[in-house]
C-alpha positions in Angstrom: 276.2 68.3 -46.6 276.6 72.1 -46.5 280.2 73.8 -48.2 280.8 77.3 -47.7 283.9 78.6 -49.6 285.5 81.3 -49.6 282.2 83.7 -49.1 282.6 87.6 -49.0 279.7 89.6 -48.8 279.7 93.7 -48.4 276.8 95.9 -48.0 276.7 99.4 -49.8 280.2 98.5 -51.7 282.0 101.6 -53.0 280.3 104.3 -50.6 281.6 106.0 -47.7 279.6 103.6 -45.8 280.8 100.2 -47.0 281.0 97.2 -44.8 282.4 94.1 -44.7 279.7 91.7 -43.6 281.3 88.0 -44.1 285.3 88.2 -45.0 286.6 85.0 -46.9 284.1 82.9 -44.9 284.5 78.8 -44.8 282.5 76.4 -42.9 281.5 72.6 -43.6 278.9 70.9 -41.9 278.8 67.0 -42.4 275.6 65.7 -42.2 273.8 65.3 -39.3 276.1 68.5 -37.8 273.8 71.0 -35.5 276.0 73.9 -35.4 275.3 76.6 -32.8 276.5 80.4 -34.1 277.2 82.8 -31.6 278.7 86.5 -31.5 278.0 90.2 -30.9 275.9 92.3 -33.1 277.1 92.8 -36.5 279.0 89.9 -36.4 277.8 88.5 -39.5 276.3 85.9 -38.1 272.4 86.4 -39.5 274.3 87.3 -43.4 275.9 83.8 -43.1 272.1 82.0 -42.9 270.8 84.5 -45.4 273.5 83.7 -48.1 273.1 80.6 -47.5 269.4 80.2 -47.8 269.8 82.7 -50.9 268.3 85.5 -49.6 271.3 87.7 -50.3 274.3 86.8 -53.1 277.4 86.8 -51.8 280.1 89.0 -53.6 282.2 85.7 -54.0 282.7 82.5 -52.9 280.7 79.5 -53.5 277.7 77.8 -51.6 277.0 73.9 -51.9 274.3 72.1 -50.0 274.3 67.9 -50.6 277.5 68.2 -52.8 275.2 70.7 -55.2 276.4 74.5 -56.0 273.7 76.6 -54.9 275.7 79.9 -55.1 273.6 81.4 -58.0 270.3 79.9 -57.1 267.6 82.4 -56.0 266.0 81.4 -52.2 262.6 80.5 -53.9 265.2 77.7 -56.4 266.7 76.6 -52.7 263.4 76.1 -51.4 263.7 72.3 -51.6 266.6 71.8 -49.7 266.6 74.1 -46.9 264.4 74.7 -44.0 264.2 78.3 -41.9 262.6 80.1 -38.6 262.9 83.5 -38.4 262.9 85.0 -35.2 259.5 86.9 -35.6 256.9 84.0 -34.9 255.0 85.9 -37.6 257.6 85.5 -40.0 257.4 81.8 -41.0 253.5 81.5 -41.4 250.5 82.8 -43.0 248.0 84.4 -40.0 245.1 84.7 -42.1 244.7 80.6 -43.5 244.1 77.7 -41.2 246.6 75.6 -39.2 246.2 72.9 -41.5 246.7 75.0 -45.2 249.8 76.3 -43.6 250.6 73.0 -42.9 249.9 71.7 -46.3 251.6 74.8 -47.9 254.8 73.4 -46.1 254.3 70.4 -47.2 254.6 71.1 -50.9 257.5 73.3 -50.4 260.1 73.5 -53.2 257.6 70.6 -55.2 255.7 71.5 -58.1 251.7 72.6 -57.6 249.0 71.3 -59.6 245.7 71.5 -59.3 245.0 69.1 -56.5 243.2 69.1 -53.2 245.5 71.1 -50.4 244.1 69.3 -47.2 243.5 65.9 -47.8 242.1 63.6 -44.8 245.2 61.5 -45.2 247.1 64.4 -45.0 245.1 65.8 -41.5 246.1 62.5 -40.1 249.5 62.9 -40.5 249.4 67.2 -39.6 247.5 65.6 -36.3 249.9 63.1 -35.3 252.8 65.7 -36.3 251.1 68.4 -34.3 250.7 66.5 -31.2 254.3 65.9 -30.7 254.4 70.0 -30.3 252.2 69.8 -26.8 250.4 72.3 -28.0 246.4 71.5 -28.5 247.0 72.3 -32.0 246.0 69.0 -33.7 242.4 70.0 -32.4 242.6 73.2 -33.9 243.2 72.3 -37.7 240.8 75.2 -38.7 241.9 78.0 -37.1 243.3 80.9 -38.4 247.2 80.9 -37.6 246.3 84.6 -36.4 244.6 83.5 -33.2 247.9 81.3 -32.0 250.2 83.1 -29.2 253.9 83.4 -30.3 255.1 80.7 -28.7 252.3 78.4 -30.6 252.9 80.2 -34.0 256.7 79.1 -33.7 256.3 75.8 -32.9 254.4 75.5 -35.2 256.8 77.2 -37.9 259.6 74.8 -36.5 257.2 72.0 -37.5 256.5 73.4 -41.0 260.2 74.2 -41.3 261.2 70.3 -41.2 257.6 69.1 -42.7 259.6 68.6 -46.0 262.4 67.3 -45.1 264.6 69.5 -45.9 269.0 68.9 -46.4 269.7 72.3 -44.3 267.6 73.9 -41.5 268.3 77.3 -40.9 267.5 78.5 -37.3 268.1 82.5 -37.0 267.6 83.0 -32.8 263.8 81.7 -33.0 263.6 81.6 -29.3 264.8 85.7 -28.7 261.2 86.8 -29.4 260.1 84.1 -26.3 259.0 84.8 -23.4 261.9 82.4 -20.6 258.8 79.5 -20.6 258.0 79.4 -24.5 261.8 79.7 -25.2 262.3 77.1 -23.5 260.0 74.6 -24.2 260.8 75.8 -28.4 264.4 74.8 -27.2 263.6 71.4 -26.5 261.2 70.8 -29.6 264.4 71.9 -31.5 266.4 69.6 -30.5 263.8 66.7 -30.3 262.8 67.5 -34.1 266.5 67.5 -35.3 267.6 64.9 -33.6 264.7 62.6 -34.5 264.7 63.9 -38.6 268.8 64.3 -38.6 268.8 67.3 -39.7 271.9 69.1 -40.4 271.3 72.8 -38.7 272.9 76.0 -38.5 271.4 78.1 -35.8 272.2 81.3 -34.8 271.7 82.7 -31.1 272.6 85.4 -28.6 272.3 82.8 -25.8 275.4 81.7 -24.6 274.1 78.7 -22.4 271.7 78.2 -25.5 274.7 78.1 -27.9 276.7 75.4 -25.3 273.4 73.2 -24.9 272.7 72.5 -28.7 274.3 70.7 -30.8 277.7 69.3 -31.4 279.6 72.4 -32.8 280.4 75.8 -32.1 281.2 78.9 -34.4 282.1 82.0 -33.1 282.0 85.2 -35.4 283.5 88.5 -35.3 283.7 91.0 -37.9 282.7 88.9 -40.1 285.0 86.2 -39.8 284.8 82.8 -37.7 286.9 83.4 -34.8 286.6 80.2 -33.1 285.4 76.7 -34.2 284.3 73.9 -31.5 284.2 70.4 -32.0 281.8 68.2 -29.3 285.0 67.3 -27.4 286.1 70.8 -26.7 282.0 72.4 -26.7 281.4 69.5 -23.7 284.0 71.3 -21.9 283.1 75.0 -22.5 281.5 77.3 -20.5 280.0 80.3 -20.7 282.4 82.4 -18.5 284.5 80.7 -20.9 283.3 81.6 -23.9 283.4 85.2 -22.9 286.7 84.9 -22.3 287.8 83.8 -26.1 285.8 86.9 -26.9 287.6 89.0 -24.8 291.0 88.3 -26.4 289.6 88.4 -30.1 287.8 91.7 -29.2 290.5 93.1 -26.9 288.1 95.6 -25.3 285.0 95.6 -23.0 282.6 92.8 -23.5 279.7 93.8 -25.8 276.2 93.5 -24.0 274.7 91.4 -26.9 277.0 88.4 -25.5 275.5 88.5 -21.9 272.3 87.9 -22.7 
């Protein structure tokens, strides 16, 4: 479902201050695969989603999604296939049109636009039934600006819109660190409802250890922009996060970086 091969990606490339972001990266994801990314800060683990969704071009190296090479597609071409929440709630909606024209904006992602109707009542039956599954009051609140939603209600809700168009890849890039511990959690568990139900193949990156080990049926670990350590739902069943900070240790082989702890 998603081939990554051979990716290298380096910021600011012949200066002083050249970095190697992703070195020679590969990953596969069969379908259906809910991969958890963890790893300090810098790790490369945020360039990995944003090559992938096309936001940034990779040096080298090839990106296929659905047996398709996506490498040299821009992120607005890649629109159809993939789904993404940012970790700003802000990020994946539009605060200043209704509940249900972000909704319908979703919707149509990656399709072509004519001019038709945006919010049909067909379609408000289906946002309502949708929204409802979020716990959130928002199917009575179709009309209200996205503005006057709390984070926690504005991601949901960009989770929903994410998956509304069923996309091959959903891209999840630590959506719950912006949470307060209630809203994270409750997020948390729509995520995993709303992939599991759609069968989604997801990549998600995350700080959170217990998070990473509660999630899916994988487990990456970058460092330095490599993949230090790949988990398979056998071995990620009998992980912990002591443990997991102990496979850091000896890739690191220095003091444990904060970013990991929390």
């Amino acid at each position: 479902m998603l081939t990554i091969e051979n990716v290298r990606m380096t910021f600011f490339p012949g200066t002083l201050n050249a970095r190697v972001a992703l070195d020679d990266v590969s990953l596969q994801l069969a379908p259906g695969d809910f991969v958890t990314v963890i790893g300090s800060n810098g790790a490369g683990k945020s360039t990995l989603l944003n090559v992938v969704a096309g936001t940034l071009r990779a040096d080298s190296g090839t990106v296929r999604i659905d047996g398709r090479d996506v490498t040299r597609m821009s992120d607005h071409q890649r629109a159809r296939y993939i789904g993404r929440v940012f970790q700003n709630p802000a990020a994946g909606t539009a605060p200043h049109m209704t509940i249900e024209e972000n909704l319908a904006m979703a919707l149509e992602r990656g399709r072509r636009r004519g001019l038709r109707l945006g919010v049909t009542n067909a379609k408000r039956a289906r946002f309502r039934q949708e929204l409802t599954a979020l716990e959130q009051g928002l199917e009575t609140r179709l009309g209200d600006w996205v503005s006057l939603l709390s984070g926690g209600q504005r991601q949901a809700l960009s989770l929903l819109m994410a998956t509304f168009s069923e996309p091959k890849i959903l891209l999840l890039d630590e959506h719950t660190a912006a949470l307060d511990p209630q809203r994270a959690a409750l997020v948390t568990r729509l995520t995993a409802e709303i992939v599991e139900r759609f069968g989604l193949t997801t990549l998600m990156v995350t700080h959170n250890m217990d998070q990473a080990l509660k999630l899916g049926n994988r487990l990456i670990m970058m460092h330095e922009g490599r993949i230090v350590l790949d988990l398979d739902a056998e071995a990620k069943s009998k992980m912990t996060a002591k443990g997991l900070l102990a496979e850091f240790e000896k890739v690191k082989g220095d003091a444990l970086d904060d970013s990991l702890l929390q």
